[in-house]
C-alpha positions in Angstrom: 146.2 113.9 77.2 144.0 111.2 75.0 140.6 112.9 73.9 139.3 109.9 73.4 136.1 108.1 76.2 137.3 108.6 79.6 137.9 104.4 80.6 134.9 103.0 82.9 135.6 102.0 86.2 133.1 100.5 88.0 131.1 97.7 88.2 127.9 99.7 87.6 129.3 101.4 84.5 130.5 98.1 83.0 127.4 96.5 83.6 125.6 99.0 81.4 127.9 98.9 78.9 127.6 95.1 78.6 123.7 95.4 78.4 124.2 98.2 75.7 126.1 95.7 73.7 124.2 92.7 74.7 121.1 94.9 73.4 122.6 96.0 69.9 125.0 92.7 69.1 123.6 90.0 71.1 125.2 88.2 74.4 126.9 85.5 72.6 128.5 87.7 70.2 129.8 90.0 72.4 133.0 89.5 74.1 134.8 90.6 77.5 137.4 91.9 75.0 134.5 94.1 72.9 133.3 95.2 76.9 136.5 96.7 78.1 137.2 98.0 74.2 134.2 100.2 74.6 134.9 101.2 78.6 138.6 101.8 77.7 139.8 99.3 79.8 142.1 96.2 79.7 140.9 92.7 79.7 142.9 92.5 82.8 140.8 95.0 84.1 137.5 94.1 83.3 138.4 90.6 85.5 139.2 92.2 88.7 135.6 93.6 88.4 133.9 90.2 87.2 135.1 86.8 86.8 133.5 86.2 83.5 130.8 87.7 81.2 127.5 86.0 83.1 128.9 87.9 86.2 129.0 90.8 84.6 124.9 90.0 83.9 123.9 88.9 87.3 125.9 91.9 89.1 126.0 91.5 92.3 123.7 88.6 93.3 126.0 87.2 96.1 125.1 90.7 98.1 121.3 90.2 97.2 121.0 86.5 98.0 122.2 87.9 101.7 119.7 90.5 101.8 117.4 87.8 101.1 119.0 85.9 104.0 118.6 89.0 106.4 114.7 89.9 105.5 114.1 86.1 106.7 116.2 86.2 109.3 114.0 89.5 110.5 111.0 88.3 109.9 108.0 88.0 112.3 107.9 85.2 113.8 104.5 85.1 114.7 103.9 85.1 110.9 103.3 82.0 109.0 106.2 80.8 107.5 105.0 80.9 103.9 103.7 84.5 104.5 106.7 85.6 105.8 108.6 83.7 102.9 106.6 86.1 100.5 107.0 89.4 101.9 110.9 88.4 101.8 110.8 87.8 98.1 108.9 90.7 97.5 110.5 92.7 99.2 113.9 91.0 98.0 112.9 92.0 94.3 112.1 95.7 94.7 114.0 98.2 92.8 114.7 101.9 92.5 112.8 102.9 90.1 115.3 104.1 87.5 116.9 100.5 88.2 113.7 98.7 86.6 114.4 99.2 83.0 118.2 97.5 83.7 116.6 94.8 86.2 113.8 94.1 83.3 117.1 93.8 80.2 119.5 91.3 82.9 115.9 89.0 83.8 115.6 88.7 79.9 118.9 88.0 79.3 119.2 85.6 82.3 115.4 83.8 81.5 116.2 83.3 77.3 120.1 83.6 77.0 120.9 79.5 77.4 124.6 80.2 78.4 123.1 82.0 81.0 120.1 79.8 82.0 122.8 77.1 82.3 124.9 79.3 84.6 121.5 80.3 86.6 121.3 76.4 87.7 124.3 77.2 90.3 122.9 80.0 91.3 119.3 79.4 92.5 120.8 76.7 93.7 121.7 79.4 96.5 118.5 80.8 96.4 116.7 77.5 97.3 119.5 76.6 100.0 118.0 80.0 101.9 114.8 79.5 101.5 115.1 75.9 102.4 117.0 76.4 105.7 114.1 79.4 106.5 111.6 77.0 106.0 113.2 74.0 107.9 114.2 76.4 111.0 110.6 77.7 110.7 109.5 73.7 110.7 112.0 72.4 113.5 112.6 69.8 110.7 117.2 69.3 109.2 117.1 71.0 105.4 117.6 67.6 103.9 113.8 67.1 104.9 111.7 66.7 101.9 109.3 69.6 103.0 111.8 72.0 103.3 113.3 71.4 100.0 110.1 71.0 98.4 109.1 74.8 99.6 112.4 76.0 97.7 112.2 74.5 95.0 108.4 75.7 94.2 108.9 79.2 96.0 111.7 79.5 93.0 109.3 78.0 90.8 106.9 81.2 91.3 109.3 83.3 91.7 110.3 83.0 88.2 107.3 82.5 86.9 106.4 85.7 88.4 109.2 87.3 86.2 108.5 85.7 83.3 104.6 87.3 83.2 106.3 90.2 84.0 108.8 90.7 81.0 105.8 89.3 79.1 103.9 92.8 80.0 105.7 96.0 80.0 102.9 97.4 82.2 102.8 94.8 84.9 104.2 95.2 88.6 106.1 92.9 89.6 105.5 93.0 92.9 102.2 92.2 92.6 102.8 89.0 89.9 105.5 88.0 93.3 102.9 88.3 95.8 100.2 86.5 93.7 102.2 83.8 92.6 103.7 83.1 96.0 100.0 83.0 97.4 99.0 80.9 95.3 101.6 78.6 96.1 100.8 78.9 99.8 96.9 78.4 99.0 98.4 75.1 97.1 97.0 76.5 93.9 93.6 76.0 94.9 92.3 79.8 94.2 90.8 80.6 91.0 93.1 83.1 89.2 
């Protein structure tokens, strides 16, 4: 039997060994091939996990954008819609609290890493697509409207501007940075910070 690293199997475990590496070499010089080196895997193997390296970095954000899609689904209706938009995303981007440290390393990768900011256009992309049909369901008005799609595109806005105040303070919370930003947004950025 080889005494060597037993190989890494899962999609967790490869994810944190690609953020190790990412950490110590950078994300453009690190390879799939350097990733399943190090989990004692094939390359073969590493693609029936992920499709590609940014996958590997945005896990599994299919499964999240439809637990986005559920919270607004199950939201009050007796809410405003904007209110109701905001407890989804806060609630949507709430992690166990020994996932925060991973969560914080894949937002700075995904926010600085221009391979990956390109890749993130296709992706909110799907983000805005469910908050925009919320909001036009909520409005009795087709997606294409231009208030729908104006909602999405500034409820992303504060969403990531959220994140990046929060990888900009290791001691914020960034549940609070959501809910402020998103409030903000609602009061049309009237309030006073």
């Amino acid at each position: 039997m080889n005494g060597g690293r037993p190989p890494a199997t899962s999609c967790g475990e490869l994810e944190r060994l690609g953020f190790d590496m990412f950490a110590r070499q950078g994300f453009d010089h690190t390879t799939v091939d350097d990733i399943a080196a190090v989990a004692g895997i094939g390359r073969r193997t590493f693609f029936r996990y992920f499709a590609s390296k940014n996958d590997l970095v945005w896990g599994d954000f299919g499964g999240h954008l439809a637990r986005l899609e559920r919270l607004l689904a199950v939201s009050d209706p007796a809410l405003p819609p904007m209110d109701a938009l905001r407890r989804a995303v806060i609630e949507f981007n709430r992690f166990d609290p020994a996932e925060v440290p991973w969560h914080r390393q894949r937002m700075k990768l995904i926010l600085t890493v221009p391979t990956l900011q390109a890749d993130a256009t296709l992706r909110y992309a799907a983000w805005r697509r469910i908050v925009t049909g919320f909001v036009a369901t909520r409005a009795g008005l087709p997606p294409s409207h231009m208030t729908p799609r104006l909602v999405g595109h500034a409820a992303l806005g504060a969403a990531l501007t959220a994140y990046e105040c929060w990888l900009a303070d290791a001691d914020a919370d960034l549940a609070a940075l959501l809910d402020e930003a998103v409030r903000r947004l609602a009061d049309g950025l009237t309030a006073t910070p």
